[in-house]
LODREN-440099 format. One line per field, with one value per residue (C-alpha): residue number from 1; residue in three letters; x, z, y. Coordinates in steps of 0.2 Angstrom, whole numbers, plus 5000, padded with zeros to 4 digits. Each point is the difference from the previous one (the first is absolute). Layout:
N
nr	[NUM ...]
rest	[ALA ...]
east	[X ...]
up	[Z ...]
north	[Y ...]
//
This chain:
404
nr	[1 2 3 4 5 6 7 8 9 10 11 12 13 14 15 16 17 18 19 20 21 22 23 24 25 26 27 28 29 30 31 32 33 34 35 36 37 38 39 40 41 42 43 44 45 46 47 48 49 50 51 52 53 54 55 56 57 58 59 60 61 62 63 64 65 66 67 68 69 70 71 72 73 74 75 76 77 78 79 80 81 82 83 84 85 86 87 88 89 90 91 92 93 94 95 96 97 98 99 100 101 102 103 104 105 106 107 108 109 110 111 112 113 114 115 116 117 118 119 120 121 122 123 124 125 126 127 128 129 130 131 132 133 134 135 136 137 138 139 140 141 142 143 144 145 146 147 148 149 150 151 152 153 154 155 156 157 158 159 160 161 162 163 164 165 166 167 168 169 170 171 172 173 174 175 176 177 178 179 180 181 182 183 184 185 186 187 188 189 190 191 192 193 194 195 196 197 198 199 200 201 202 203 204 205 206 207 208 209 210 211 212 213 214 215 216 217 218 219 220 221 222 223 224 225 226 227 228 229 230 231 232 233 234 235 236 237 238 239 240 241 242 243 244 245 246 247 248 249 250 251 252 253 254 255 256 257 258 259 260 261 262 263 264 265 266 267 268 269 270 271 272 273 274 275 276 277 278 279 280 281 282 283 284 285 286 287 288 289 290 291 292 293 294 295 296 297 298 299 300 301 302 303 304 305 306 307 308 309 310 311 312 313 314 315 316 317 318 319 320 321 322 323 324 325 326 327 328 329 330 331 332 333 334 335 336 337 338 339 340 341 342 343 344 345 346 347 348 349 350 351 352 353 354 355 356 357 358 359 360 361 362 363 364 365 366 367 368 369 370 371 372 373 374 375 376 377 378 379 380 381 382 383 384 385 386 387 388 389 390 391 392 393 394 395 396 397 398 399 400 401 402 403 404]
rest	[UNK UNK UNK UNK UNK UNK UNK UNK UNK UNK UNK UNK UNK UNK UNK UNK UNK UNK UNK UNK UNK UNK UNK UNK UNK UNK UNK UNK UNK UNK UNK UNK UNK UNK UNK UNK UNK UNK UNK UNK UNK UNK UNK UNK UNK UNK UNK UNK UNK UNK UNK UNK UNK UNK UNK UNK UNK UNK UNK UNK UNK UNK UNK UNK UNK UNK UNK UNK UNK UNK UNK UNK UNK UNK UNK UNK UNK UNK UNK UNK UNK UNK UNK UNK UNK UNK UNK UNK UNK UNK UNK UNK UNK UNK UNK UNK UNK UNK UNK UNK UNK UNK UNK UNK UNK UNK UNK UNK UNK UNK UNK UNK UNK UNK UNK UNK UNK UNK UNK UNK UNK UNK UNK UNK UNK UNK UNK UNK UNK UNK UNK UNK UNK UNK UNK UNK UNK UNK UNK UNK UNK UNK UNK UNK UNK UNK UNK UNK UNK UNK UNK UNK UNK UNK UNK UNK UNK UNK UNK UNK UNK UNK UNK UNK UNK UNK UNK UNK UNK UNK UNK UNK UNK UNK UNK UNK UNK UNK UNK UNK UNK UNK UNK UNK UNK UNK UNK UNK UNK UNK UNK UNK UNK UNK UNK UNK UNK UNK UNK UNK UNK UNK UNK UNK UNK UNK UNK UNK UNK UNK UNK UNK UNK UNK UNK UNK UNK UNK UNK UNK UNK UNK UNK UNK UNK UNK UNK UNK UNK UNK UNK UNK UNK UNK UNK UNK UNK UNK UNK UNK UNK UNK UNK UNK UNK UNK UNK UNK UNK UNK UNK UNK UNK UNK UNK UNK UNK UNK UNK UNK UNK UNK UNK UNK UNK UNK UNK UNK UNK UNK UNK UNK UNK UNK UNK UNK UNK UNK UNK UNK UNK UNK UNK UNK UNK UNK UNK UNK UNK UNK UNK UNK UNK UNK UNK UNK UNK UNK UNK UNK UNK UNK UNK UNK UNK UNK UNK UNK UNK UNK UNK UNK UNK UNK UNK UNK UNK UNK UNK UNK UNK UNK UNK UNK UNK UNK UNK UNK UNK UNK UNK UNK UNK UNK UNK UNK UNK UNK UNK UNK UNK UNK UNK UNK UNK UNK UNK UNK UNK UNK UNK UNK UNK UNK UNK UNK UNK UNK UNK UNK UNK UNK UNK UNK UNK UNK UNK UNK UNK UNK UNK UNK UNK UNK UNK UNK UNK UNK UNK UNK UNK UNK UNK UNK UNK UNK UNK UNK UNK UNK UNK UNK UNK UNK UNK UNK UNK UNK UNK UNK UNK UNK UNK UNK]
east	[5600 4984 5000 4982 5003 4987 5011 5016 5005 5006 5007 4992 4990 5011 5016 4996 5001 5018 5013 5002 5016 4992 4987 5013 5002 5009 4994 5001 5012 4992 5012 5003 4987 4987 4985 4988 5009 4993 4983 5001 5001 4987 4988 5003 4998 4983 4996 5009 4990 4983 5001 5001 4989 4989 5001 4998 4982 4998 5005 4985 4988 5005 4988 5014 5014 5010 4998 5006 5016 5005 4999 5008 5015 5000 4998 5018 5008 4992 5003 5020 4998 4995 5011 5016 4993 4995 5018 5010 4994 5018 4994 5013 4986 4986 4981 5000 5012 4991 4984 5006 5005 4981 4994 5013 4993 4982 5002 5013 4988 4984 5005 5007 4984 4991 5007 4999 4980 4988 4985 4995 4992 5016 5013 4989 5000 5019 5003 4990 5011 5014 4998 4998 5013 5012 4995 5002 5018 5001 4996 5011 5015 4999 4995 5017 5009 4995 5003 5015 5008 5000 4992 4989 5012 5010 4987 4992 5014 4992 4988 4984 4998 4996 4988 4979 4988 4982 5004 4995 4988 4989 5001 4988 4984 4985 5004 4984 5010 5016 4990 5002 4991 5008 5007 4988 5011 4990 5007 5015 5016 5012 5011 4990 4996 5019 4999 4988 5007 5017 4994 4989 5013 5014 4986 4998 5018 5001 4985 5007 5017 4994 4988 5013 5015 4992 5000 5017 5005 5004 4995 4986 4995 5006 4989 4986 5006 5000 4982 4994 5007 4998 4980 5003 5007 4985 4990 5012 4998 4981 5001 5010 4994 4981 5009 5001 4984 4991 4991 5018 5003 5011 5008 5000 5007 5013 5006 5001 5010 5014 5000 5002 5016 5007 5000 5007 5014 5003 4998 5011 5013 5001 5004 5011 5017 5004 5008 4996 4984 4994 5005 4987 4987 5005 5000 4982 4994 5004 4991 4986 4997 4997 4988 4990 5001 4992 4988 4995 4995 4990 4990 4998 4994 4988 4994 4999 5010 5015 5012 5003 4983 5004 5018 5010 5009 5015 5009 4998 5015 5008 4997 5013 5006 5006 4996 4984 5003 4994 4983 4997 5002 4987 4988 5004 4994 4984 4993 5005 4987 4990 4990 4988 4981 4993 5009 5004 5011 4997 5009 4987 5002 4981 4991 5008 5017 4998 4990 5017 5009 4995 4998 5017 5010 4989 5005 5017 5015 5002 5021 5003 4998 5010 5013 5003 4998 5010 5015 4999 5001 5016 5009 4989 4994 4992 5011 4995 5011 4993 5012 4989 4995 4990 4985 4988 4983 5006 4987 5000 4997 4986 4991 5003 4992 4986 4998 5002]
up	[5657 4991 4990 5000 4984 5009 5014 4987 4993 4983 4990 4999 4981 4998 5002 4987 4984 4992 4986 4984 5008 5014 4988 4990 5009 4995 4991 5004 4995 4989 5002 5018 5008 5012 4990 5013 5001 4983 5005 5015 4988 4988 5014 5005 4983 4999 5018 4994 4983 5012 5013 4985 4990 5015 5007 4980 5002 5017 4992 4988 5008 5015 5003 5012 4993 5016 5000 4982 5001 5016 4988 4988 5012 5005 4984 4993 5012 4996 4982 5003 5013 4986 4988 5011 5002 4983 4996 5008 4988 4990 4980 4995 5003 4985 5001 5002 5014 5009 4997 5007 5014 5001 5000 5014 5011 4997 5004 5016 5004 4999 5008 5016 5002 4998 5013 5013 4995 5015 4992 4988 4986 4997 5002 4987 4987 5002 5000 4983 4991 5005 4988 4986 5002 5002 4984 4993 5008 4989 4984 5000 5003 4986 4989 5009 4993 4982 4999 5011 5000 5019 5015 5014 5013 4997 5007 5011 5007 5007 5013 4989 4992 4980 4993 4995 5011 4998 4979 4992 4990 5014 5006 4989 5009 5000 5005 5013 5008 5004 5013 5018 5016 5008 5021 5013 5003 5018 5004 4989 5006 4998 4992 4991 4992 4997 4992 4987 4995 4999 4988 4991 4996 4994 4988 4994 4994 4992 4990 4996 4995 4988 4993 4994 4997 4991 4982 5002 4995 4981 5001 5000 5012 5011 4998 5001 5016 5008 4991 5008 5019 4999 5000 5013 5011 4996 5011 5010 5004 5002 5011 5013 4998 5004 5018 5007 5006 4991 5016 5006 4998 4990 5018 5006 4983 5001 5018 4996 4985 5007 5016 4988 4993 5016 5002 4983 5003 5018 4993 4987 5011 5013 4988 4986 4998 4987 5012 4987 4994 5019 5002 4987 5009 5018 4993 4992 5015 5010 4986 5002 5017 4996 4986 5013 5012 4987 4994 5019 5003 4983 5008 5016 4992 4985 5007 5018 5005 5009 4988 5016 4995 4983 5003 5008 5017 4994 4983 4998 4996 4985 4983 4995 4984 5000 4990 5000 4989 5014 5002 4981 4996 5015 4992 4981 5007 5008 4988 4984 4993 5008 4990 5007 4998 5007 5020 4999 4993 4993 4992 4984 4983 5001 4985 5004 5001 4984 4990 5005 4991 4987 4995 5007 4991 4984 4999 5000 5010 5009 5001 5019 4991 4984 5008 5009 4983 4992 5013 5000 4980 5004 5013 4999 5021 5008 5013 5020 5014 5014 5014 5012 4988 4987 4999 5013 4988 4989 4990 4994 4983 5002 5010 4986 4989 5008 5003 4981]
north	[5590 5002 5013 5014 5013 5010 5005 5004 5013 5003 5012 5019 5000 5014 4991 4986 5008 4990 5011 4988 4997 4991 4993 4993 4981 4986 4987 4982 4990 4989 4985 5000 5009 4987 4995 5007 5016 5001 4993 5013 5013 4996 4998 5017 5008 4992 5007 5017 5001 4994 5013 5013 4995 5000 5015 5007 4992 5009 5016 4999 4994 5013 5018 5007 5009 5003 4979 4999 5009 4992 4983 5009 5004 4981 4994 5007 4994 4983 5003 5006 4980 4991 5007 4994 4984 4995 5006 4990 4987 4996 5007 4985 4989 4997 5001 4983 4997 5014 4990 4984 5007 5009 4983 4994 5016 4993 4982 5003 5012 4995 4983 5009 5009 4987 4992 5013 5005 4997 5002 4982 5008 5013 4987 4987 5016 5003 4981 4999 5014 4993 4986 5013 5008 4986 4993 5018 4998 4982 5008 5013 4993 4988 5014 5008 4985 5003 5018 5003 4983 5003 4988 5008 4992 5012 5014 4990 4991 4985 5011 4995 4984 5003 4986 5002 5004 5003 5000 5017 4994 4999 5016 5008 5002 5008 5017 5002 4984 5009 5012 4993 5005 5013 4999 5010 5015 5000 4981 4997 4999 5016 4985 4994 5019 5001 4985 5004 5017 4992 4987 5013 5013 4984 4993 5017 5005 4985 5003 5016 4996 4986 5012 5007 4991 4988 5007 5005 4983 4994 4982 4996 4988 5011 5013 4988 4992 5018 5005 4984 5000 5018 4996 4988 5014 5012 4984 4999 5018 4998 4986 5007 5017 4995 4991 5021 5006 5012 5009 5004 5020 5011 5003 4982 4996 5013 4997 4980 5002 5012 4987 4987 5009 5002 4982 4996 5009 4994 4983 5000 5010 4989 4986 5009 4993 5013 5015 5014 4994 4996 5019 5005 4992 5007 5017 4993 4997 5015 5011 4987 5004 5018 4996 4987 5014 5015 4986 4995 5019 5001 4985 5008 5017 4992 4985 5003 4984 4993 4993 4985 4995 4994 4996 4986 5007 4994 4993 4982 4988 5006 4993 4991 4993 4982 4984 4995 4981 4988 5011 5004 4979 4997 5012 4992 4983 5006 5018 4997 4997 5014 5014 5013 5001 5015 5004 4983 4987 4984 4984 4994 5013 5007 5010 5017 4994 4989 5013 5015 4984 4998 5019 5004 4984 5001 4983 5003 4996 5016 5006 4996 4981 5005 5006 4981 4991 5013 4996 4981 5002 5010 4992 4984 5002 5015 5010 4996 5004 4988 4999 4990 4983 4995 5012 4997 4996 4986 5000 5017 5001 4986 5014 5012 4991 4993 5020 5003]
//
């Protein structure tokens, strides 16, 4: 039965706020807990820190203070969400670990929505961050290797393929490049609005936890391999930040990003096979429903419209996480070699791209490559996990350096 969180009902505002006792979750096993349990619970952080941050920049930019305490009541209870969620991450694992399995959100992620995108020009710009972050995925786990004397299979367990994408390196671009033309807010799909925020708020927690996990790291190459995907993530940010239209309102804005949560948390509770964790997001959910219906009636008041003319009638099919290999291989083979030029993508280095280079690299190798030669010093090899065959662009590091 489909499922309209317009015509549920949630829990009163007044009934939401939790004791520390009912704050106080329990943590994932970090043994035996299901990989995407973990990635569903990153995700929601990042929609969790997304949707407060959001509502901060509402606040301030906001002339109405009966408007401003009603976020500000929403906003707790959003705070008190996200600090629930975030904890159930196990403190057992390191900064490392966590980010691995950041990167195992981002590719599993991305990927499914790219495959479920209707609109060509979203579902090319999710396709072409994919590739990114799967090479980000590659780096780390080698630089795993070295420091923790750990493999990434055992976080990832065999869900997400670990081997190079688009190489790092290549990432650095001209910043103007990374901007992207944003949907029409009149003609795009409610999915495809979804989509975008989704994608938006993930890039952005990343970004935010490598700010500032990085330095806490003693070696290193480590610390340089964070400072430098860390940038990567600041464009990453950019480029699917710029996807949202900028004409939306603060009330179509707030209405879309509460819907948005509703359908996280029905997603992810639908597909949870964790019974205590797939608890958390049913309660989620039903406080989500009150905060769609408060942000519905703000719309109404301020803007003068129907929420049903921005929103989808009903939820659509629930994002699921699930292995993504076959799809990620498909686009090695055909956009590897891809960088961006203003809106657009191209295949040949042009003088933008070259010039970022050369400034960025200084003519150095930069550490996402150190930390490969670095390991095959060590071990004599690099560490992949490829569970599919050999790795679908064979001549890989010929493309590297005819890019070098």
């Amino acid at each position: 039965m489909a499922f309209n969180p317009l015509q549920e009902r949630g829990i009163p505002l007044d009934q939401q706020l939790r004791n520390w006792r009912e704050l106080n979750v329990t943590p994932l096993d970090p043994d035996h807990a299901d990989p995407y349990t973990r990635c569903r619970v990153i995700t929601m952080n990042g929609i969790e820190v997304e949707a407060i941050l959001f509502s901060h920049q509402f606040s301030r930019n906001c002339l109405d203070a009966d408007v401003k305490r009603q976020l500000a009541e929403v906003r707790y209870i959003e705070h008190q969400q996200q600090k629930a969620v975030n904890w159930l991450l196990p403190g057992a694992a390191s900064p490392l670990e966590t980010t691995i399995a950041y990167e195992q959100v981002a590719v599993d992620l991305t990927a499914w929505v790219a495959r479920m995108e209707p609109d060509p020009y979203l579902k090319q710009a999710y396709q072409f961050g994919v590739l990114e972050d799967f090479d980000h995925l590659y780096r780390y786990a080698n630089l795993y290797e070295m420091v923790q004397h750990r493999k990434a299979e055992k976080i990832v367990d065999a869900l997400t393929e670990v081997m190079p994408g688009r190489p790092t390196k290549f990432h650095h671009r001209n910043a103007a490049d990374n901007v992207r033309d944003p949907y029409d807010r009149d003609e795009a799909s409610p999915l495809s609005k979804l989509h975008a925020l989704t994608i938006m708020s993930a890039e952005q927690q990343t970004m935010n936890f490598y700010m500032n996990v990085g330095p806490q790291y003693m070696e290193p190459i480590a610390r340089q391999l964070y400072q430098e995907i860390g940038l990567v993530e600041e464009e990453h940010v950019t480029h699917y930040e710029s996807l949202v239209d900028p004409g939306e309102t603060w009330w179509e804005r707030l209405v879309n990003h509460e819907y948005n949560e509703c359908y996280l948390y029905h997603s992810f509770m639908e597909t949870e096979p964790d019974p205590k964790v797939r608890a958390i997001w049913e309660l989620h959910l039903n406080m989500e429903l009150e905060h769609l219906r408060i942000a519905c009636d703000l719309m109404r008041r301020n803007d003068g419209r129907e929420p049903e003319e921005i929103l989808a009638p009903e939820l659509p099919n629930v994002l699921t996480f699930e292995p993504n290999k076959a799809y990620i291989r498909e686009l090695l083979d055909t956009q590897i070699d891809l960088t961006t030029l203003g809106a657009g993508y191209v295949r040949e280095a042009h003088e933008r791209f070259e010039r970022m280079q050369e400034q960025i690299h200084g003519g150095e190798k930069p550490p996402s490559e150190r930390i490969i030669d670095e390991h095959r010093e060590r071990f004599g090899r690099e560490y992949r996990m490829e569970t599919e065959g050999p790795h679908p662009v064979e001549s890989l590091r010929e493309h590297e350096a005819s890019r070098a």
